[in-house]
N, C-alpha and C positions, 0 to 999 in steps of 0.2 A: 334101163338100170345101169349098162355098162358106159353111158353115156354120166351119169349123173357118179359115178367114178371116176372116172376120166377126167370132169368137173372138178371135182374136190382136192383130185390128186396136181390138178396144175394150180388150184389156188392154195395147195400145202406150201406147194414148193414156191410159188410168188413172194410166200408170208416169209419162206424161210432165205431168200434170196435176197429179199428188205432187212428182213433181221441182220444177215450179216454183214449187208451191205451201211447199217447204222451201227453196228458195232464197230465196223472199222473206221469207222467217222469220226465214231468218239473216244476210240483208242489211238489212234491214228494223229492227228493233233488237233486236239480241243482248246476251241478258245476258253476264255474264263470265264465265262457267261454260262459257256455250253456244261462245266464242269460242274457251277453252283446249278444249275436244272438238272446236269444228270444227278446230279448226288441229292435229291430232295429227301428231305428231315424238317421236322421241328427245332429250327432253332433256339426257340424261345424255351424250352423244354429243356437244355442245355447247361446245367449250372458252371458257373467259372471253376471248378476244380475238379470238372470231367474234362476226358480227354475229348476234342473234337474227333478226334480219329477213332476212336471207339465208337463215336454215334454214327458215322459214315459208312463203316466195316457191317455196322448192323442192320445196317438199312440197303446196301449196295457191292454184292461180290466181285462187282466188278471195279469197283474204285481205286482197290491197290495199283492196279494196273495202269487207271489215266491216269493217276499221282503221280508215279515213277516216271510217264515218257514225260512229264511236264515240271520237274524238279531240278532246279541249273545248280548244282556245287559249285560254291567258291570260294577258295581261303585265301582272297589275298587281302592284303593289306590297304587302307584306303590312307593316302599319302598328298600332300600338297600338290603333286606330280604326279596320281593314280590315274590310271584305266579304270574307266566307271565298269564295274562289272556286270551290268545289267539290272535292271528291275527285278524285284523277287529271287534274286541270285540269292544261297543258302552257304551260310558257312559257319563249321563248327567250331568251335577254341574253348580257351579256358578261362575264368578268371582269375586277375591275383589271390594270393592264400590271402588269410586275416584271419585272427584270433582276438580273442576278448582280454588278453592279458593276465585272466582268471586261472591261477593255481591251486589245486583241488587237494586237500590232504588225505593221504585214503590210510597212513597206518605209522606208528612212531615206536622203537623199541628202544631204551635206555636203562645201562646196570656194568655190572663187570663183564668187560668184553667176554668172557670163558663159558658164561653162563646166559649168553642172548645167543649167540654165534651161528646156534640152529633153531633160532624161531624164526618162522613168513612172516613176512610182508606181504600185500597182495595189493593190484587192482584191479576187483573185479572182475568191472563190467570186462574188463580186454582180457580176462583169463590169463590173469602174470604173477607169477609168483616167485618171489627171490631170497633165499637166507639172508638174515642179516650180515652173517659175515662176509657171502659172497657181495653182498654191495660194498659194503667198506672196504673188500680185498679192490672192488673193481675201481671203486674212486679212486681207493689209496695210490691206485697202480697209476692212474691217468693221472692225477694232478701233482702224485709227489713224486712218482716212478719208483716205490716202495713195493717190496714183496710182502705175501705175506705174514713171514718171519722176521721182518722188519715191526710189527705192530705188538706189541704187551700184551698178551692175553690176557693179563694179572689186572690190567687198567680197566677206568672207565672207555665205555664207548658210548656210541649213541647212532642211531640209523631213522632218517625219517623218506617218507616216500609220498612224492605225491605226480600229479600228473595233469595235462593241460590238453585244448583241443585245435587243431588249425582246419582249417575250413577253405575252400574252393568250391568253384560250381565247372561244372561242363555245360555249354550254352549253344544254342543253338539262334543262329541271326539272321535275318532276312534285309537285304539293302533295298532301300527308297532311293533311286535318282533322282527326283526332286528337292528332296532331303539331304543326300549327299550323306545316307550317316546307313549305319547297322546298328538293325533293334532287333533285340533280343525279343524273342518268340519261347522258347522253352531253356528252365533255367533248372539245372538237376544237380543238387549240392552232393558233398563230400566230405566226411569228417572222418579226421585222422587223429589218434590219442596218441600222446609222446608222456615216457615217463620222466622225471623229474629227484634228485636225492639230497641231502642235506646228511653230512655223516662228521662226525666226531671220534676222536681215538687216542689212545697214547702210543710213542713211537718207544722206540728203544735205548733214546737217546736223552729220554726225560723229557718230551716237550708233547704239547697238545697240540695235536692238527684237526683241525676243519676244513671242510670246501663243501658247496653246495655245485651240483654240476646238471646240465641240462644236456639228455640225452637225444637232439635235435638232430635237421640232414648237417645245419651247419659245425658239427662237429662228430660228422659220421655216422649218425645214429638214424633207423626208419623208425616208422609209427610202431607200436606195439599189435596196434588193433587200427581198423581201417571199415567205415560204412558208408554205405550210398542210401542216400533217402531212397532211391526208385530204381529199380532195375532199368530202368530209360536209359539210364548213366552207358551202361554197357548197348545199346542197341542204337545204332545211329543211326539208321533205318528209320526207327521207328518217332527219332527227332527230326532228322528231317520231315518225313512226313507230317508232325504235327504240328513243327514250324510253318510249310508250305499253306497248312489247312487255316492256320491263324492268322497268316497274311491276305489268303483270300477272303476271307470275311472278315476281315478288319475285330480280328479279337484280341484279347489282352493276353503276357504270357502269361503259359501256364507255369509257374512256380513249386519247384514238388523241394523244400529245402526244412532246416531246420529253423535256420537264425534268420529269414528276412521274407 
């Protein structure tokens, strides 16, 4: 009996001496062969607007861990005169903003300035809310350099309010050196709302002023409101990662955006 213990307890420890000894094989550095076997899944099972990294996580505890020793960061720039950064090299950026041009009206108040003065404006969706006087006092200030005792309460006014979206992605790229080029792998947009005024008024001096003014960065102004399609935006981690995993099986990006 103390023999057939004896037995089991050297083939425990065999089992478990193999075990670690191919954990540290395939944590250790794996080639890419060894990574698409250790990570076995259904890929056919897979649809293009899941995350590969989610089916991986679910099927292998161990996978975060080969990903990470086998993930090369790199943001440089590829230039007539670049250093090839290697195969599967991984680098994050942004792309240009862009907008549709589309101006949205969200509210219009017109009467004798005295009598609008303290009605909202709003928009909305970004939770903004403005008096109409204090718009007119704030254009009047920027475009004419007029106080608000400068403006005739007595007069016609007018306030209108509308607002537009700019758009960017955060991206995530994998280089081909045979290609010589960086492909986007994971593409995680970003909309930012800017408001927009059109305002009328009588000055003091007997004369009607207008100006319509855009409250952009290029005239000092942030977003009001600000959304990321994906909480991916914020976790690099988690794009690299599902860049790396798209490269090795040759998948398409994953796209989490509004407009494209």
């Amino acid at each position: 009996m103390k023999r057939t213990y004896r037995c089991i307890g050297v083939l425990m420890l065999i089992l478990y001496i193999v075990g670690i000894f191919k954990a540290q094989t395939i944590l250790g550095n794996p080639t890419k062969n060894e990574i698409l076997n250790y990570a076995t899944f259904d890929m056919s099972k897979i649809r293009e607007n899941d995350t590969v990294t989610k089916a991986v996580y679910e099927k292998n505890p161990y996978f975060n861990s080969i990903l990470n020793s086998n993930i090369l960061k790199n943001n440089s720039t590829v230039t007539p005169n670049y250093t090839d950064p290697g195969e599967g090299s991984i680098s994050i950026t942004y792309t240009p903003r862009w907008s549709s041009g589309i101006l949205y009206k969200d509210g219009e108040k017109d009467g004798i300035f005295s009598t609008i003065a303290e009605e909202l404006l709003s928009i909305a969706e970004a939770n903004y809310y403005v008096k109409v006087a204090s718009l007119i006092y704030e254009v009047a200030s920027i475009a004419f350099n007029l106080m608000p005792q400068d403006i005739a309460v007595t007069g016609y006014g007018k306030a209108a309010l509308y607002h537009s979206y700019s758009y960017y992605s955060k991206i995530a790229q994998v280089y081909y050196s045979n290609r010589k080029e960086w492909v986007t792998k994971v593409d995680v947009e970003r909309k930012e709302t800017y408001r927009h005024a059109l305002v009328s008024f009588k000055d003091k001096h007997g004369f009607t002023r207008t100006k319509s003014y855009d409250f952009i960065p290029a005239n000092g102004y942030g977003p009001i409101a600000s959304k990321v399609y994906s909480s991916y935006y914020w976790q690099d981690s988690i794009m690299y990662q599902e860049a790396y995993l798209r490269y090795l099986w040759s998948k398409p990006a994953l796209v989490l955006a509004w407009t494209h």
